[in-house]
C-alpha positions as CSV (number, residue, x, y, z in Angstrom):
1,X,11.5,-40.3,10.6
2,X,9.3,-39.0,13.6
3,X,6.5,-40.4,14.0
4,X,5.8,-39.1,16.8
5,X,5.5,-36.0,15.7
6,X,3.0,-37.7,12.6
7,X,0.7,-38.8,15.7
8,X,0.8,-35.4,17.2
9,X,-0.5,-33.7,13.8
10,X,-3.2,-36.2,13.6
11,X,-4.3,-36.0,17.1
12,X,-4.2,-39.7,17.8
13,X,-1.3,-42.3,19.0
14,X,-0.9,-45.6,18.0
15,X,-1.2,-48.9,20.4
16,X,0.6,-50.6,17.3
17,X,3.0,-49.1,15.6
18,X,3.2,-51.3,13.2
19,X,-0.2,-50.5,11.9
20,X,1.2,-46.9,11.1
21,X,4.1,-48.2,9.4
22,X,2.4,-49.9,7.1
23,X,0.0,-47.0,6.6
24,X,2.6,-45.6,5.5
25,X,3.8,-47.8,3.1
26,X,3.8,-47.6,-0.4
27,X,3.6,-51.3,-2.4
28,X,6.8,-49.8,-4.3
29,X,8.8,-49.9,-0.8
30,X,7.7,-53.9,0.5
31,X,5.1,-56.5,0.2
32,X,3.3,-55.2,3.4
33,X,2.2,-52.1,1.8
34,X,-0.6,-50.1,2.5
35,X,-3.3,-50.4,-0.2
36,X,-5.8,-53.2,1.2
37,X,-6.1,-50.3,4.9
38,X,-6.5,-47.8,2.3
39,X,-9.7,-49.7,0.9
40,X,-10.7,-50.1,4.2
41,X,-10.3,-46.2,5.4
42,X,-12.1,-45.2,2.4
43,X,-15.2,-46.7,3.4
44,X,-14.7,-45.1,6.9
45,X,-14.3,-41.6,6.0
46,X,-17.2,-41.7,3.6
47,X,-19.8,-42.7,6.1
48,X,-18.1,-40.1,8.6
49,X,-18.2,-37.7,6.3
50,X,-22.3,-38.4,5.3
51,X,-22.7,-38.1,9.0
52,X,-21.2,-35.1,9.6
53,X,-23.4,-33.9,6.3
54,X,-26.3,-35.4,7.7
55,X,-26.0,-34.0,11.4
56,X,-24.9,-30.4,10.0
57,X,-27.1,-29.9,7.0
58,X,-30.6,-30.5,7.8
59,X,-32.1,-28.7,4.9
60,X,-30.3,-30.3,1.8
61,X,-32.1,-33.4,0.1
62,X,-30.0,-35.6,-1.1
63,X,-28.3,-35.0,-4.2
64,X,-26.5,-32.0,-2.7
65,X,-25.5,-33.6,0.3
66,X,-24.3,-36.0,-2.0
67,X,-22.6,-33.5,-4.1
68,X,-20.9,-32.3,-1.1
69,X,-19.6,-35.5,0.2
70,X,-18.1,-36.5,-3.3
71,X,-16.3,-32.9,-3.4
72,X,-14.9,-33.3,0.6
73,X,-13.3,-37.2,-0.2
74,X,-12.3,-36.3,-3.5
75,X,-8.9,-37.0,-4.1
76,X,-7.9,-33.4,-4.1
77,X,-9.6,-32.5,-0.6
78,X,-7.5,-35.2,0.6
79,X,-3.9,-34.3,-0.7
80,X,-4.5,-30.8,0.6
81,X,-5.7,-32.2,4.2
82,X,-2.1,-34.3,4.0
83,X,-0.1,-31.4,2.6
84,X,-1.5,-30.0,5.6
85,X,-0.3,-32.9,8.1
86,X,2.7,-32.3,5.7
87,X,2.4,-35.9,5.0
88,X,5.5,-36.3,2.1
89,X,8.0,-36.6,4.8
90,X,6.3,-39.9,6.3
91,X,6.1,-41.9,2.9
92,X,7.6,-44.8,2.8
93,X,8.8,-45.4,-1.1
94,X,10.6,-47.5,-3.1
95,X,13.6,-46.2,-4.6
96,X,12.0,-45.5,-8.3
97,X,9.2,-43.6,-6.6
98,X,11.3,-41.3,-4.9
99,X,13.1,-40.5,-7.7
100,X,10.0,-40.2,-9.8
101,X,9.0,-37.7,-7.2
102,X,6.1,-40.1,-5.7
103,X,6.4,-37.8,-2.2
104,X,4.5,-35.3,-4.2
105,X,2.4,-37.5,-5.9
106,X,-1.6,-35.9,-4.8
107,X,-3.1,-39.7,-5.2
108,X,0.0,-41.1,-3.0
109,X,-0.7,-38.7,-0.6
110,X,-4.7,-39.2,-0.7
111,X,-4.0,-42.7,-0.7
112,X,-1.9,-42.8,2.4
113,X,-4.5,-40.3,4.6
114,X,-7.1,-43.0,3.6
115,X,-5.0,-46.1,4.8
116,X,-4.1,-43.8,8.0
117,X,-7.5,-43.7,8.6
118,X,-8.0,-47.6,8.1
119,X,-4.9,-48.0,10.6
120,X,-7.0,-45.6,13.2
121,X,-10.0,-47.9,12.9
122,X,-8.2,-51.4,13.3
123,X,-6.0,-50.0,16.1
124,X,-8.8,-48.0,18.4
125,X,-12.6,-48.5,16.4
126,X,-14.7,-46.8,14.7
127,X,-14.7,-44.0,17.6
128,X,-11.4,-42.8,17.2
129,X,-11.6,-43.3,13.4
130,X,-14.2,-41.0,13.5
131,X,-12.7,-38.2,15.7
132,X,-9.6,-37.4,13.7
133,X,-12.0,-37.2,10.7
134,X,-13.8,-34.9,12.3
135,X,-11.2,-32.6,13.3
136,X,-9.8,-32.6,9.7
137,X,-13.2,-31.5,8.2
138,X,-15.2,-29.7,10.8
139,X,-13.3,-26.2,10.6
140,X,-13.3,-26.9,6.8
141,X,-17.0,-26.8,7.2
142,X,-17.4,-23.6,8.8
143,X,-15.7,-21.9,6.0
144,X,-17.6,-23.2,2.8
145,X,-20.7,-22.2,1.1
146,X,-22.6,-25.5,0.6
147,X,-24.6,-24.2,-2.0
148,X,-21.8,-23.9,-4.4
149,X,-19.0,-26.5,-2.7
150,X,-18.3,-28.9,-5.6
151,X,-20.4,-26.9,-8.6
152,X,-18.3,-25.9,-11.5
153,X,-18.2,-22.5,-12.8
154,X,-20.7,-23.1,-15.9
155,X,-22.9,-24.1,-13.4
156,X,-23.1,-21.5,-10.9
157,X,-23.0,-19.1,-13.3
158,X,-26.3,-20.3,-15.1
159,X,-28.1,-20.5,-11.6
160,X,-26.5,-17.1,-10.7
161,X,-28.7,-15.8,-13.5
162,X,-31.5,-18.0,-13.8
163,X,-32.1,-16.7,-10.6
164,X,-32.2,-13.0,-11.3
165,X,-34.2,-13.6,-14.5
166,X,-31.2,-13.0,-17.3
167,X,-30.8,-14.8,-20.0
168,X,-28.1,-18.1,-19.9
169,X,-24.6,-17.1,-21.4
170,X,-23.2,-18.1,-25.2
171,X,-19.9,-19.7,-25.5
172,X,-18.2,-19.2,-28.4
173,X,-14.7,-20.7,-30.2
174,X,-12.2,-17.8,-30.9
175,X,-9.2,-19.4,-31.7
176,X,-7.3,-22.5,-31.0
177,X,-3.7,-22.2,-30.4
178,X,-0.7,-25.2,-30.1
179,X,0.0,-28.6,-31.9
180,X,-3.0,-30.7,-32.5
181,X,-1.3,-33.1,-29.3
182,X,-1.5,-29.7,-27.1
183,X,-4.0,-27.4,-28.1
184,X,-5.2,-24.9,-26.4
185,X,-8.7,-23.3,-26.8
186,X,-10.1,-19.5,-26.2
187,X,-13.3,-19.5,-25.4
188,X,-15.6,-16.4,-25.5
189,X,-18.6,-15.7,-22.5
190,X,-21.5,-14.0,-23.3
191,X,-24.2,-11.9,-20.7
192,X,-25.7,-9.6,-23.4
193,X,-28.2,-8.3,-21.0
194,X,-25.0,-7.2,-18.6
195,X,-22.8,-6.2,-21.5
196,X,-20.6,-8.9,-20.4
197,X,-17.6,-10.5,-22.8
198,X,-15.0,-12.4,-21.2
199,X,-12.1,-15.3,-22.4
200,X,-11.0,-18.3,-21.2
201,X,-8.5,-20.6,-22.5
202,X,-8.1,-24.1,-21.3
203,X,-6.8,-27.5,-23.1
204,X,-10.1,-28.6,-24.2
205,X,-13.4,-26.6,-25.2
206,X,-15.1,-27.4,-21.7
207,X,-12.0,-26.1,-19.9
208,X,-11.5,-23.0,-22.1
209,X,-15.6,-22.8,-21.3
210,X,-15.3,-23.0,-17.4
211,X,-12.2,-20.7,-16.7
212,X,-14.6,-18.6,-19.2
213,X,-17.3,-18.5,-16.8
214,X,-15.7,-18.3,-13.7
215,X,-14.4,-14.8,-15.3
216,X,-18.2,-14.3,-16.5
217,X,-19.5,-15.2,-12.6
218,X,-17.7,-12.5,-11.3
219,X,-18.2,-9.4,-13.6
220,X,-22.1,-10.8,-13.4
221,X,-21.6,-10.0,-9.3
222,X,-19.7,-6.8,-10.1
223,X,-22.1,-5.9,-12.5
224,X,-25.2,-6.5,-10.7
225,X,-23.8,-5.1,-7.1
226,X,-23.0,-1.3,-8.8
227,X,-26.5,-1.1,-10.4
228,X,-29.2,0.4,-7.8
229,X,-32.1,-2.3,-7.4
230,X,-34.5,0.1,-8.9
231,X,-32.7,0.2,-11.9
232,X,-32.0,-3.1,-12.8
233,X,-35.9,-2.8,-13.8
234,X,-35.4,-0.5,-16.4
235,X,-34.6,-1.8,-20.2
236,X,-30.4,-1.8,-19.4
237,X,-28.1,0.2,-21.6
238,X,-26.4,-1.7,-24.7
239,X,-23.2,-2.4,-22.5
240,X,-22.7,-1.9,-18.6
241,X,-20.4,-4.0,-18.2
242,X,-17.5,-5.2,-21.0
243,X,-14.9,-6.7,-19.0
244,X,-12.1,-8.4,-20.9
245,X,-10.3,-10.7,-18.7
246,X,-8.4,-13.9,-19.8
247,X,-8.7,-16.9,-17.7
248,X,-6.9,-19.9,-17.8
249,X,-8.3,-24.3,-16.8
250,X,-5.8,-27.3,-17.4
251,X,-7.5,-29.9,-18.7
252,X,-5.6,-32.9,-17.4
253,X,-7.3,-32.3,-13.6
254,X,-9.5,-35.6,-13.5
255,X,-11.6,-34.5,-10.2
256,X,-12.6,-31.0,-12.3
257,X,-13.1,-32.8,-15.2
258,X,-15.7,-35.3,-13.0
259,X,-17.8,-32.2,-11.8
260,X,-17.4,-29.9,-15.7
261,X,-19.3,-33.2,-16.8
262,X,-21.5,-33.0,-14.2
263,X,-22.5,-29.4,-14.5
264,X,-22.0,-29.5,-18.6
265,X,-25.2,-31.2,-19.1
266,X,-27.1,-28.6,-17.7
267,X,-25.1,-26.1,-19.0
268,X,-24.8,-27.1,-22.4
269,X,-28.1,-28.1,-22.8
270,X,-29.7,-24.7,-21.5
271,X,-27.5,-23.0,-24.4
272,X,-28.5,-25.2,-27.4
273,X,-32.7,-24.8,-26.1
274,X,-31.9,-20.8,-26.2
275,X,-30.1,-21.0,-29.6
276,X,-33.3,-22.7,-31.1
């Protein structure tokens, strides 16, 4: 196992190496596992991150800087920052966890980033802590939108047209498909005003509904982006848009499940005020 190389990836050596060994430590591999400097680099990369928010974003109140932060620590931003570092081949596992696959395990991974972070802070401060965080998230920054970074699809969509004036979209039940342990539901999207009717099929309703409107978002775009601005004014015709697309949300992804919830409310609510 190199190290070395680990320390080169993260931009930062260790004084004590035995702080990164047990970073790396999983409590299925030995007593002195990893889990109490994964509490501790939690902490550390949330109030680096709310910095970094805070420094960079000095128009957003705060429920979407807090919306942002919540999406950048999830436990999804952080496996793909350690599939990055490439992470898997540092683990240190007990023998049922690597055969279980635990190398590839996303909260194993998340987990260990966090209690690398931890290490950082006991070894060199809060300083150093706070520079490899920064280096992992400031190009990630300059490549996202933070008006939509961490808002579902149902979401976005109903701002999308709330915004140009157009009525909210209808979700519908097709058909449900599979064993009552595994179903699987298609969900129709409807944009009357855009001639818009889209599927989605996920392994719940608010799955089927978000990969639904993701579809729906971006024949909206199309739609609206091919008609000229002056005619957008006029009464539209019956259909300018039907697109027909299929789209497909798993319903066991906890962190997308979090923000559907989130954005649902809204969502769901808006529909049921427009059916009465």
């Amino acid at each position: 196992m190199n190290l070395q190389l680990l320390q080169t990836r993260l931009g930062y050596t260790f004084r004590d190496s035995g702080l990164l060994r047990q970073a790396l430590t999983h409590r299925s591999h030995s007593s002195l596992h990893n889990e109490r400097l994964e509490f501790l680099g939690d902490s550390i990369l949330n109030c680096v991150v709310a910095s970094i928010l805070y420094e960079r974003f000095n128009n957003l109140d705060e429920g979407d800087l807090s919306r942002l932060r919540a999406n950048l620590v999830k436990q999804q931003s952080l496996y793909e920052i350690a599939q990055k570092l490439e992470l898997s081949q540092f683990l240190r596992l007990g023998e049922g966890e690597l055969k279980s696959g635990g190398f590839r395990r996303p909260s194993i991974l998340a987990d260990t980033l966090e209690a690398l972070l931890g290490a950082i802070f006991l070894d060199a401060g809060f300083e150093a802590a706070r520079g490899v965080i920064r280096a992992f998230y400031i190009p990630l920054l300059d490549t996202v939108d933070p008006r939509t970074l961490g808002k579902d699809a149902k979401t976005l969509l109903q701002e999308f047209l709330q915004s140009r004036k157009i009525s909210l979209p209808t979700y519908n039940v097709i058909a449900t498909h599979g064993a009552a342990h595994s179903q699987e539901f298609e969900i129709e999207c409807l944009v009357p005003k855009l001639g818009i009717q889209v599927f989605g099929r996920g392994g719940s309703r608010r799955a089927g509904e978000q990969a639904a409107a993701r579809l729906a978002l971006e024949a909206a775009e199309l739609a609206l982006r091919k008609t000229p601005a002056a005619s957008r004014k006029a009464k539209p015709r019956v259909a300018q848009l039907k697109l027909a697309g299929i789209a497909t949300v798993q319903s066991h992804d906890t962190d997308n499940n979090a923000g559907n919830n989130a954005g649902d409310g809204t969502a769901d609510g808006a529909n049921t005020q427009q059916a009465s």
